[in-house]
HTML snippet that shows the backbone in 3Dmol.js (N, CA, C, O; Angstrom):
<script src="https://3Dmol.org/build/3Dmol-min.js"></script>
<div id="view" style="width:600px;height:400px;position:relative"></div>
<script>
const pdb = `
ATOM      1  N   UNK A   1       0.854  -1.175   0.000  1.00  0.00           N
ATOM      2  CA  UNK A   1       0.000   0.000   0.000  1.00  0.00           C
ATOM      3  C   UNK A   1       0.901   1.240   0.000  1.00  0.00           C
ATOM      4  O   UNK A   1       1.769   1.290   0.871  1.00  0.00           O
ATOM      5  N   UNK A   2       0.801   2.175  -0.816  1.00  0.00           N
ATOM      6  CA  UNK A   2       1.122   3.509  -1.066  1.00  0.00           C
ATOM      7  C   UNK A   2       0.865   4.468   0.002  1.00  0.00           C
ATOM      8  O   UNK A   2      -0.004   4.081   0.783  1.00  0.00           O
ATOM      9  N   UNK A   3       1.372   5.607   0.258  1.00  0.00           N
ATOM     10  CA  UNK A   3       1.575   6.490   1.514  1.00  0.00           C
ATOM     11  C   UNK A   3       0.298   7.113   1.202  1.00  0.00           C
ATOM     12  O   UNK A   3      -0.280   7.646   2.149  1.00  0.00           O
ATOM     13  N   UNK A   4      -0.305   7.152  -0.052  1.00  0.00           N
ATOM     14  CA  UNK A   4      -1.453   7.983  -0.149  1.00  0.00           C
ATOM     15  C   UNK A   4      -3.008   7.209   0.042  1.00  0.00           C
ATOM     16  O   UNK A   4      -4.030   7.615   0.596  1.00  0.00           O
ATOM     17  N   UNK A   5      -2.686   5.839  -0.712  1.00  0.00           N
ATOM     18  CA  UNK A   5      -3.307   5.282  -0.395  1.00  0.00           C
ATOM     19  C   UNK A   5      -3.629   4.870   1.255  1.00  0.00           C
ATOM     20  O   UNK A   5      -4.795   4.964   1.638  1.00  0.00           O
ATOM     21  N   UNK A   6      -2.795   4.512   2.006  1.00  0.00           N
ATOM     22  CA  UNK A   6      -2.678   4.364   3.609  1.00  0.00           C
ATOM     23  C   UNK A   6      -3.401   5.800   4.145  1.00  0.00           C
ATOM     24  O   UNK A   6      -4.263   5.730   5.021  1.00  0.00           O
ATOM     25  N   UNK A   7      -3.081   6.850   3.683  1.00  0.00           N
ATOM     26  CA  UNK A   7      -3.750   8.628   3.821  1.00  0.00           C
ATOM     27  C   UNK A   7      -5.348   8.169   3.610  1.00  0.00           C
ATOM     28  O   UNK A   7      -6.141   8.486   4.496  1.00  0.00           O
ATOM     29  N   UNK A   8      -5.836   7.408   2.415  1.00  0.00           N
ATOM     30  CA  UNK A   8      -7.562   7.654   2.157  1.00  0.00           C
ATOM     31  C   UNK A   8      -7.607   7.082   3.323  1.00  0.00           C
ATOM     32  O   UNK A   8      -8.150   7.631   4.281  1.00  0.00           O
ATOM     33  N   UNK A   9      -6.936   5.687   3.402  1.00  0.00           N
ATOM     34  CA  UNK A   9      -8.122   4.746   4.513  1.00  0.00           C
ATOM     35  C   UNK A   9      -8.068   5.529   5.659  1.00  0.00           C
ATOM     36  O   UNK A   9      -9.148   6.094   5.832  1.00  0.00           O
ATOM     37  N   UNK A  10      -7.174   5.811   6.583  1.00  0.00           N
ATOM     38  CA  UNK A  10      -7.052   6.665   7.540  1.00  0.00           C
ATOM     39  C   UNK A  10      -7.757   8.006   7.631  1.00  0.00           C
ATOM     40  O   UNK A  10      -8.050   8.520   8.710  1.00  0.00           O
ATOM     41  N   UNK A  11      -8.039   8.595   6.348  1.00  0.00           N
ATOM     42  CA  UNK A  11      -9.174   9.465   6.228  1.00  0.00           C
ATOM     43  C   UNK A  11     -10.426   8.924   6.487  1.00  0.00           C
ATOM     44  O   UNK A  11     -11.205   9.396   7.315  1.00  0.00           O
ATOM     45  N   UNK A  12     -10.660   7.852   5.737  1.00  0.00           N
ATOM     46  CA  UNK A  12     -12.030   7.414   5.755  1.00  0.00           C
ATOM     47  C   UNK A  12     -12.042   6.385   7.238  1.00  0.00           C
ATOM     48  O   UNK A  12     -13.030   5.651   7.267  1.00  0.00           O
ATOM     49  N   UNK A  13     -11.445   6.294   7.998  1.00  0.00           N
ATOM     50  CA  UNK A  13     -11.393   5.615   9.474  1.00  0.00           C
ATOM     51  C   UNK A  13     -12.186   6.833  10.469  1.00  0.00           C
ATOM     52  O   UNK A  13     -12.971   6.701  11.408  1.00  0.00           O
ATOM     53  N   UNK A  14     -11.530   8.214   9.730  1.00  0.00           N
ATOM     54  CA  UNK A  14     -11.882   9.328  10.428  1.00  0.00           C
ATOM     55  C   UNK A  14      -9.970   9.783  11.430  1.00  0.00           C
ATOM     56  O   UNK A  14     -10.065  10.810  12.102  1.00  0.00           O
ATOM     57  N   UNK A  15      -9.232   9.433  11.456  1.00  0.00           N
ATOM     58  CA  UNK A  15      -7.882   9.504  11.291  1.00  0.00           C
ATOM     59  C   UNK A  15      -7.613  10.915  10.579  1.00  0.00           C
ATOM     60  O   UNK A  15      -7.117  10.928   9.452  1.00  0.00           O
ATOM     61  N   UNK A  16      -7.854  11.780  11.062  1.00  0.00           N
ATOM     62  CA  UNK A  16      -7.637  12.882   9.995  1.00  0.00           C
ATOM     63  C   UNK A  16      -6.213  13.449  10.180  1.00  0.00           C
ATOM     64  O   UNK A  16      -5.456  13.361   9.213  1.00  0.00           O
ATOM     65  N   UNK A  17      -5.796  13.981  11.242  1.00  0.00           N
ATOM     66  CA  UNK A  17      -4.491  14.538  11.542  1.00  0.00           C
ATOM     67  C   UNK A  17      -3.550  13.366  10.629  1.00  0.00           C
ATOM     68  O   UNK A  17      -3.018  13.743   9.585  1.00  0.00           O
ATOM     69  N   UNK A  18      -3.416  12.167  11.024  1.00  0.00           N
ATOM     70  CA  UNK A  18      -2.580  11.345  10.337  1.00  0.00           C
ATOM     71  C   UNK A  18      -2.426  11.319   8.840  1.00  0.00           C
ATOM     72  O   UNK A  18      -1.510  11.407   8.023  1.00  0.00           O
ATOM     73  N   UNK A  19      -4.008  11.124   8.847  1.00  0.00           N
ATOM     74  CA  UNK A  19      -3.695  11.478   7.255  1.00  0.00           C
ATOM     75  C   UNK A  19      -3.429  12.895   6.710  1.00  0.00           C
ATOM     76  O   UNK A  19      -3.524  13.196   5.520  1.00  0.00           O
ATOM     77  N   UNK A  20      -3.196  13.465   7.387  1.00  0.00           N
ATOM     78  CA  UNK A  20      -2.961  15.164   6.749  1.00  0.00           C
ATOM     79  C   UNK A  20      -1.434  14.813   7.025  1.00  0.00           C
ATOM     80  O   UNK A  20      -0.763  14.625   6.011  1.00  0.00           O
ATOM     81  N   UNK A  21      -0.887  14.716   8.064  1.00  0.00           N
ATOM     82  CA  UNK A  21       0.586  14.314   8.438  1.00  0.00           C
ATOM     83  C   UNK A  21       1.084  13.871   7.260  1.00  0.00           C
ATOM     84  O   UNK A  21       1.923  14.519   6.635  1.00  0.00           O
ATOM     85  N   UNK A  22       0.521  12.518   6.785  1.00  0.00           N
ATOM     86  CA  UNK A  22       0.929  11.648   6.245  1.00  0.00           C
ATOM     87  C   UNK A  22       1.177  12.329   4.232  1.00  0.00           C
ATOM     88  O   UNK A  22       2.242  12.252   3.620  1.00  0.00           O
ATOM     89  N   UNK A  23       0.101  12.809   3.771  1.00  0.00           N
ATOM     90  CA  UNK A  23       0.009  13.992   2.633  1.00  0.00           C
ATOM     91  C   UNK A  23       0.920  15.030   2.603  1.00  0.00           C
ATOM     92  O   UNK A  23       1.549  15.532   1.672  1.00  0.00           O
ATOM     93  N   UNK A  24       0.871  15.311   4.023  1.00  0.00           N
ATOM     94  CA  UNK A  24       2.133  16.838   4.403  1.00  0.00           C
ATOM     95  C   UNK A  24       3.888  16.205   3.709  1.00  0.00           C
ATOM     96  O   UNK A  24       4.576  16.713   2.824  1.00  0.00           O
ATOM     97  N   UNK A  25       4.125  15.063   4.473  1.00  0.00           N
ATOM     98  CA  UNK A  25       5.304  14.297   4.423  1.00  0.00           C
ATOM     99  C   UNK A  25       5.368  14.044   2.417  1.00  0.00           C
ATOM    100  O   UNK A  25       6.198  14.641   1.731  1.00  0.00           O
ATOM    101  N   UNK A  26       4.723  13.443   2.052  1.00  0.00           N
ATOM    102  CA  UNK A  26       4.494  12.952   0.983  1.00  0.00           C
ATOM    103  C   UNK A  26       4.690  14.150   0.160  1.00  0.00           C
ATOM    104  O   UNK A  26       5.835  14.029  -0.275  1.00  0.00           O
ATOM    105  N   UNK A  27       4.308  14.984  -0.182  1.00  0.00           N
ATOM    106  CA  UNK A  27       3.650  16.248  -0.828  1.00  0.00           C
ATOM    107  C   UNK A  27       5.462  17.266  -0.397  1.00  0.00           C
ATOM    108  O   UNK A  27       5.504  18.374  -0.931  1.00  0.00           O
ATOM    109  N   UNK A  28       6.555  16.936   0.336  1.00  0.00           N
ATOM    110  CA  UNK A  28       7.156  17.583   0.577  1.00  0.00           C
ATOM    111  C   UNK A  28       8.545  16.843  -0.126  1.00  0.00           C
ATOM    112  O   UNK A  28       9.580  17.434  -0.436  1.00  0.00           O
ATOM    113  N   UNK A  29       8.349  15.834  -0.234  1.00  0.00           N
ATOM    114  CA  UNK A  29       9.147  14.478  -0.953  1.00  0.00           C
ATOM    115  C   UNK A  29       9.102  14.390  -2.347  1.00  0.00           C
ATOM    116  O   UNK A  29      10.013  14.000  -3.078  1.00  0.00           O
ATOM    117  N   UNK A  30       8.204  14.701  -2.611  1.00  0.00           N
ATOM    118  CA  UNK A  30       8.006  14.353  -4.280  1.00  0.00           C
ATOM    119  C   UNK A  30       6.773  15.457  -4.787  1.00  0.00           C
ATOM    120  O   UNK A  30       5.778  16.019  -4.329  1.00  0.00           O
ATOM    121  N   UNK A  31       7.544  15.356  -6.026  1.00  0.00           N
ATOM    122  CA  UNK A  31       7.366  16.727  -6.439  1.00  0.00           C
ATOM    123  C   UNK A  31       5.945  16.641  -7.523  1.00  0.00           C
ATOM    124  O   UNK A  31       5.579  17.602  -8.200  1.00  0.00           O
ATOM    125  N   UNK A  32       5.347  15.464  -7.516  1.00  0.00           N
ATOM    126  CA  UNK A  32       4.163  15.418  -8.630  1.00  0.00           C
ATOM    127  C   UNK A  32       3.074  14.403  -7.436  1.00  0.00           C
ATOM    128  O   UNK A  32       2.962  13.183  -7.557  1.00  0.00           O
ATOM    129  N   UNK A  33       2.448  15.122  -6.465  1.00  0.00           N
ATOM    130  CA  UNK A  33       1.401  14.482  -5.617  1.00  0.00           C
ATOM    131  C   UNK A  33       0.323  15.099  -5.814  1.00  0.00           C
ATOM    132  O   UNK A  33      -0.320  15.416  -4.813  1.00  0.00           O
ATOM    133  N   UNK A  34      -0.116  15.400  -6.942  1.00  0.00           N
ATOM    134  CA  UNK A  34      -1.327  15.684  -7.282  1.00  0.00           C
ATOM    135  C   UNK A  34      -2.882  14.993  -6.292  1.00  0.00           C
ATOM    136  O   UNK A  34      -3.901  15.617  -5.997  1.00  0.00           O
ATOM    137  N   UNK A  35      -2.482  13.312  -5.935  1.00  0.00           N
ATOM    138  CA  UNK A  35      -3.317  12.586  -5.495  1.00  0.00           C
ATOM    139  C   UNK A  35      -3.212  13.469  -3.769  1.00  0.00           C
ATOM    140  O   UNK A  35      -4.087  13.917  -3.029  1.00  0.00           O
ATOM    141  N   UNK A  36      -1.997  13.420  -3.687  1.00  0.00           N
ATOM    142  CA  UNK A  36      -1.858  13.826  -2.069  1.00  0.00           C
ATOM    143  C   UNK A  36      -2.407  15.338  -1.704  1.00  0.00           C
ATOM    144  O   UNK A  36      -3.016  15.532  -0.652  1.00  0.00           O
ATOM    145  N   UNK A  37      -2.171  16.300  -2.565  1.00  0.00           N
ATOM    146  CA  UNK A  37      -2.752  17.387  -2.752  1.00  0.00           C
ATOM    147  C   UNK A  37      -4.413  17.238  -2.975  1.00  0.00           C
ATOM    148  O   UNK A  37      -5.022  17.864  -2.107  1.00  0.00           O
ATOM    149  N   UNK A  38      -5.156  16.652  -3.800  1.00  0.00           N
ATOM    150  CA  UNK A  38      -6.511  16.695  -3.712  1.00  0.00           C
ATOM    151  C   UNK A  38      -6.916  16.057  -2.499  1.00  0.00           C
ATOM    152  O   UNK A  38      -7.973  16.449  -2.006  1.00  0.00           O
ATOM    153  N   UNK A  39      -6.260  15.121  -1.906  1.00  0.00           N
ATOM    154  CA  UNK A  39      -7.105  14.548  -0.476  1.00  0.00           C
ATOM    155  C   UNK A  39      -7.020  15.621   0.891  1.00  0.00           C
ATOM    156  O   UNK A  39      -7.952  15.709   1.689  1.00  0.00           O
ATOM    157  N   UNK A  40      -6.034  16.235   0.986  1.00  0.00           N
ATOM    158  CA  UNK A  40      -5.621  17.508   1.515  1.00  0.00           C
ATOM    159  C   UNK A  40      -6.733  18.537   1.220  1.00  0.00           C
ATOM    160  O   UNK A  40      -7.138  19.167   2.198  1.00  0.00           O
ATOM    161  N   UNK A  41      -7.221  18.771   0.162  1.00  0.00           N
ATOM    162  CA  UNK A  41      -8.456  19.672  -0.435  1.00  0.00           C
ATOM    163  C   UNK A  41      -9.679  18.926   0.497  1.00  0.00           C
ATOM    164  O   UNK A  41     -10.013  19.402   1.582  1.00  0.00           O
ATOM    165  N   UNK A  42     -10.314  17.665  -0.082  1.00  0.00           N
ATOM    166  CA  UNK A  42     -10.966  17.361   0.427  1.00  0.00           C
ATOM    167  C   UNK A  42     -11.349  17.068   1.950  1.00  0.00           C
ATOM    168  O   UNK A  42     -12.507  17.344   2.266  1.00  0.00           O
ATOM    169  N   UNK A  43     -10.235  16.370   3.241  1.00  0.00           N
ATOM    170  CA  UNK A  43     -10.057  16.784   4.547  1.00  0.00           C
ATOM    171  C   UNK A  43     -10.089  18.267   4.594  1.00  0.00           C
ATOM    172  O   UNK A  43     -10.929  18.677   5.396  1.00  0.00           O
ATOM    173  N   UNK A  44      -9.504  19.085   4.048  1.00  0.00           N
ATOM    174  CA  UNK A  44      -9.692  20.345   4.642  1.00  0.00           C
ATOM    175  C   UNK A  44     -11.362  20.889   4.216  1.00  0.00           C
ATOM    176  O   UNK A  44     -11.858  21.567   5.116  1.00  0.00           O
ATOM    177  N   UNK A  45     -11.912  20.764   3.469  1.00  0.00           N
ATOM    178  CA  UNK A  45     -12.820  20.509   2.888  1.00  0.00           C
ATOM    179  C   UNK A  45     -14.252  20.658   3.998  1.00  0.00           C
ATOM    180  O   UNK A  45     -15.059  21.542   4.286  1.00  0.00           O
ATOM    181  N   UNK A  46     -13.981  19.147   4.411  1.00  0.00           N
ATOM    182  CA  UNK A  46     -14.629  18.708   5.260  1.00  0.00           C
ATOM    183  C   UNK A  46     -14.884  18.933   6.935  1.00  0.00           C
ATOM    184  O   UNK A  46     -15.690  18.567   7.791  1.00  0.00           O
ATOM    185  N   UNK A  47     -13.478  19.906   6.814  1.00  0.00           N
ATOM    186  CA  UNK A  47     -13.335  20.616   8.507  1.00  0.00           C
ATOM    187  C   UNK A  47     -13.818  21.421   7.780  1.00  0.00           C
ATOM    188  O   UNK A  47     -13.120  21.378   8.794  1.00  0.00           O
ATOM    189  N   UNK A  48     -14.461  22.448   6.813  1.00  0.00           N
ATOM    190  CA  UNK A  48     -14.707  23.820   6.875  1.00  0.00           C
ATOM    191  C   UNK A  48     -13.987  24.434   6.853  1.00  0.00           C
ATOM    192  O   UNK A  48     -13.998  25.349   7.676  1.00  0.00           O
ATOM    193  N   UNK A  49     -12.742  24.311   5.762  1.00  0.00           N
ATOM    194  CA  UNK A  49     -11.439  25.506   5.313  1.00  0.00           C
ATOM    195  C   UNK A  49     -11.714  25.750   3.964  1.00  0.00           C
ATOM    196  O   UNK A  49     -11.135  25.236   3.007  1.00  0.00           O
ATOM    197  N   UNK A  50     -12.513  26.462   3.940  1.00  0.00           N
ATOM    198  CA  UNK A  50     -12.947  26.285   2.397  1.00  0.00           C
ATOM    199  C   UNK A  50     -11.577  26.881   1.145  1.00  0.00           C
ATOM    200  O   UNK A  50     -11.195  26.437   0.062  1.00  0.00           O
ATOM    201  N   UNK A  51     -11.125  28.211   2.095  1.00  0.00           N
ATOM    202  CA  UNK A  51     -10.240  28.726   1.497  1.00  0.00           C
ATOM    203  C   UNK A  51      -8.647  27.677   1.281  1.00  0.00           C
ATOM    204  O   UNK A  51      -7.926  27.713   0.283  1.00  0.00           O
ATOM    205  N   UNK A  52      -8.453  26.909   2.382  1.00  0.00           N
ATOM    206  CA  UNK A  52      -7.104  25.719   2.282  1.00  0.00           C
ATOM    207  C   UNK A  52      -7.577  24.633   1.334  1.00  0.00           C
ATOM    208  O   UNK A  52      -6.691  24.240   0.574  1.00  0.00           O
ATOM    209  N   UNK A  53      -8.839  24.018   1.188  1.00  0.00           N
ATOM    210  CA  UNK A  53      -9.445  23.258   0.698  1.00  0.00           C
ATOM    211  C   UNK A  53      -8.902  23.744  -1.390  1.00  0.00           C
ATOM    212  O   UNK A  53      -8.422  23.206  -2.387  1.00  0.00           O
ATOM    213  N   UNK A  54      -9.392  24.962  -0.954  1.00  0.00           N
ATOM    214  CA  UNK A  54      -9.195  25.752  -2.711  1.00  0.00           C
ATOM    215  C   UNK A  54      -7.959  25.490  -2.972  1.00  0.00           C
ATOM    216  O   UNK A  54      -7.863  24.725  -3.931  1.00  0.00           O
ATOM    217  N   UNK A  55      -6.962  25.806  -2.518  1.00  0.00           N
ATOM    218  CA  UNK A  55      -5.448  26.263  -2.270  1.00  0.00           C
ATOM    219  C   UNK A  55      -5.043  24.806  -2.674  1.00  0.00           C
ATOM    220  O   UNK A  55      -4.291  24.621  -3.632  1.00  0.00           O
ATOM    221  N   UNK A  56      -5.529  23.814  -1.961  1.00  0.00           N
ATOM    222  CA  UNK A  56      -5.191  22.398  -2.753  1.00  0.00           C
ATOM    223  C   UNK A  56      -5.758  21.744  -3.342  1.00  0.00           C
ATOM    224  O   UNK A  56      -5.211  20.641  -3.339  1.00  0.00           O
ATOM    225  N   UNK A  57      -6.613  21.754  -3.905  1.00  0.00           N
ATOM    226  CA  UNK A  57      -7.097  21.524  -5.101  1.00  0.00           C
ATOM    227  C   UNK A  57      -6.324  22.024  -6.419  1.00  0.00           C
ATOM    228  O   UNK A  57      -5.725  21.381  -7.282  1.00  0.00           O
ATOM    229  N   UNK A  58      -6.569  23.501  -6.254  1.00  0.00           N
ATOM    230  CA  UNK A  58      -5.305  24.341  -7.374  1.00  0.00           C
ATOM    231  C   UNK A  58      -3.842  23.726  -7.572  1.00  0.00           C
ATOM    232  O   UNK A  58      -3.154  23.644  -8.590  1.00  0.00           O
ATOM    233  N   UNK A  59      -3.595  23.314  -6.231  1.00  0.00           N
ATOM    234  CA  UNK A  59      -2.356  22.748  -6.574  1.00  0.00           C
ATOM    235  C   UNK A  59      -1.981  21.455  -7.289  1.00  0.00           C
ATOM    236  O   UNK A  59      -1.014  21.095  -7.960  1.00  0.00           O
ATOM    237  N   UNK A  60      -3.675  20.626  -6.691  1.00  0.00           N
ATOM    238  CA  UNK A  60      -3.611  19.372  -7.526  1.00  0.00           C
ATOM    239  C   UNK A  60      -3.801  19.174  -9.295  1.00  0.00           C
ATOM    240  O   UNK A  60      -3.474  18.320 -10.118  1.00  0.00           O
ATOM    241  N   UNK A  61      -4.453  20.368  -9.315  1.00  0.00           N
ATOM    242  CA  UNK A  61      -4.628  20.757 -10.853  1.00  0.00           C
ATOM    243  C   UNK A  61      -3.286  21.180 -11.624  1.00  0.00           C
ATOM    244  O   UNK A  61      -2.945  20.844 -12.758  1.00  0.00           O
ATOM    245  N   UNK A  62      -2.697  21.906 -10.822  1.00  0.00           N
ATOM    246  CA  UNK A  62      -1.224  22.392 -11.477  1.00  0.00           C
ATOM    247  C   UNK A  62      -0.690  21.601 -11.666  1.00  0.00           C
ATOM    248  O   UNK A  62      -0.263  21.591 -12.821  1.00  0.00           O
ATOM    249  N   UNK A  63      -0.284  20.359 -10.777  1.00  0.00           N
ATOM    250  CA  UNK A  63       0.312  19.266 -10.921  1.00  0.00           C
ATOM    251  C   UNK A  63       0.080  18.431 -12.267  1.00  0.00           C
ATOM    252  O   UNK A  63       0.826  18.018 -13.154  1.00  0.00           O
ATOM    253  N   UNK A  64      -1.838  18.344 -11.914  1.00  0.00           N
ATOM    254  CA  UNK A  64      -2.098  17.316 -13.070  1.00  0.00           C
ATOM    255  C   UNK A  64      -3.584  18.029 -13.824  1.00  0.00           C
ATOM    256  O   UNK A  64      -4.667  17.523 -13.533  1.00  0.00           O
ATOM    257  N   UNK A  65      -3.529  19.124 -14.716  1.00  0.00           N
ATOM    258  CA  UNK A  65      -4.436  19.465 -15.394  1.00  0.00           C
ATOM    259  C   UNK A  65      -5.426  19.056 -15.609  1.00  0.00           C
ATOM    260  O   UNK A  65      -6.415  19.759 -15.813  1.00  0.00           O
ATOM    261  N   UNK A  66      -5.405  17.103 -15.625  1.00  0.00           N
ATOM    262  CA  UNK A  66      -6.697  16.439 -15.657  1.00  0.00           C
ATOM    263  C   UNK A  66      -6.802  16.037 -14.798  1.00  0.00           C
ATOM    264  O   UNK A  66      -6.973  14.847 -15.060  1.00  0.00           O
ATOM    265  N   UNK A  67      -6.844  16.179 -13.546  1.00  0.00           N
ATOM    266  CA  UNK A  67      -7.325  15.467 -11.973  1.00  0.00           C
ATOM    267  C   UNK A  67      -8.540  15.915 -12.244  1.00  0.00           C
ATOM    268  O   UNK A  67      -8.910  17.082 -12.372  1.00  0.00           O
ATOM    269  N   UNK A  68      -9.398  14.516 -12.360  1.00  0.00           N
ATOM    270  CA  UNK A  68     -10.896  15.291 -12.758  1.00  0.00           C
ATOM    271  C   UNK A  68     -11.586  15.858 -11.661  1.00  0.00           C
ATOM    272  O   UNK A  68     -12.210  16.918 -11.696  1.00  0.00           O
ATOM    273  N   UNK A  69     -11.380  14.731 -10.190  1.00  0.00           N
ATOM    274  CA  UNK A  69     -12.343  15.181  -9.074  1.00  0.00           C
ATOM    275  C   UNK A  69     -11.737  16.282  -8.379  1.00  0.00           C
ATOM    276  O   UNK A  69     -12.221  16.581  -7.287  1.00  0.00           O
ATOM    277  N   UNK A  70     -10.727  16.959  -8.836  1.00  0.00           N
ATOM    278  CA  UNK A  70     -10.067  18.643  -7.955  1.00  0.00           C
ATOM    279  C   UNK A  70     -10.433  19.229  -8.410  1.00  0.00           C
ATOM    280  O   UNK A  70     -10.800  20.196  -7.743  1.00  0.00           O
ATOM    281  N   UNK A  71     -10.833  19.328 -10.519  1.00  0.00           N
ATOM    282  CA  UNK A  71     -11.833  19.981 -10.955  1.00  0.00           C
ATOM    283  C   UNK A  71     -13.006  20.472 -10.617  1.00  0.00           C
ATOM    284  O   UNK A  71     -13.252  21.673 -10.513  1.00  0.00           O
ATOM    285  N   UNK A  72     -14.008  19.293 -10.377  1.00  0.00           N
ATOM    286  CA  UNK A  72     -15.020  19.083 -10.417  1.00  0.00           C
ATOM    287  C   UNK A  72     -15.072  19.593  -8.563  1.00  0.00           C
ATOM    288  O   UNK A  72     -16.192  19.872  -8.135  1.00  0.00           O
ATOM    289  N   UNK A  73     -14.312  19.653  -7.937  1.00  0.00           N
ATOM    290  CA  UNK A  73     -14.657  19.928  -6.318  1.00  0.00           C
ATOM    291  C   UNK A  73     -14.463  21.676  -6.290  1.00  0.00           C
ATOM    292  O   UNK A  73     -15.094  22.492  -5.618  1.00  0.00           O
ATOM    293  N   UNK A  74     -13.329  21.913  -7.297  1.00  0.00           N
ATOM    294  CA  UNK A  74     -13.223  23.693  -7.239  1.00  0.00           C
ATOM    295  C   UNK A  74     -13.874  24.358  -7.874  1.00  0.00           C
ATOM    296  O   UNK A  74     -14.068  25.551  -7.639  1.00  0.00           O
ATOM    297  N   UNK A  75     -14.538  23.473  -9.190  1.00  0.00           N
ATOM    298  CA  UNK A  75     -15.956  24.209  -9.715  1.00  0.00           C
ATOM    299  C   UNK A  75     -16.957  24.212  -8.499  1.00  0.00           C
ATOM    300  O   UNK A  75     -17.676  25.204  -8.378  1.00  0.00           O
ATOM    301  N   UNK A  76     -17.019  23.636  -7.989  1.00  0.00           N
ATOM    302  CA  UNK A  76     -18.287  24.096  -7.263  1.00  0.00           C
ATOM    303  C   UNK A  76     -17.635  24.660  -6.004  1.00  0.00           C
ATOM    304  O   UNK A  76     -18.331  25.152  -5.115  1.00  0.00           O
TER     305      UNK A  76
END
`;
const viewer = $3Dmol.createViewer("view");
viewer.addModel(pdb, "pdb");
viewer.setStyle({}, {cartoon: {color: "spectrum"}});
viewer.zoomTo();
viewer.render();
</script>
């Protein structure tokens, strides 16, 4: 299992700090985490940062122009 992948489940456990930890680490290592950047959007998202939430999303898009669901989460 992948560091990002290990990040969803721990998101979806409700594990949130870890998995933000875990995205933070990742996202500072390598330079194309588009995946780690949109889950970062979405946890922040979900606490009600709407503005940090934006901030990574954008970044996941920069990364990867077609990340469809960072699209589709910063359109709306």
């Amino acid at each position: 299992m992948t560091d990002i992948q290990n990040a969803k489940v721990l998101a979806d456990q409700g594990k949130l700090d870890m998995a933000v930890k875990i995205c933070k680490q990742y996202t500072s290592h390598n330079t194309v985490g588009d995946d780690a950047w949109y889950l970062l959007g979405l946890i922040n998202d979900g606490e009600g940062s709407v503005d940090h939430s934006e901030d990574c999303f954008r970044k996941a898009i920069y990364l990867n122009p077609y990340h469809y669901e960072a699209l589709v989460h910063l359109s709306l």
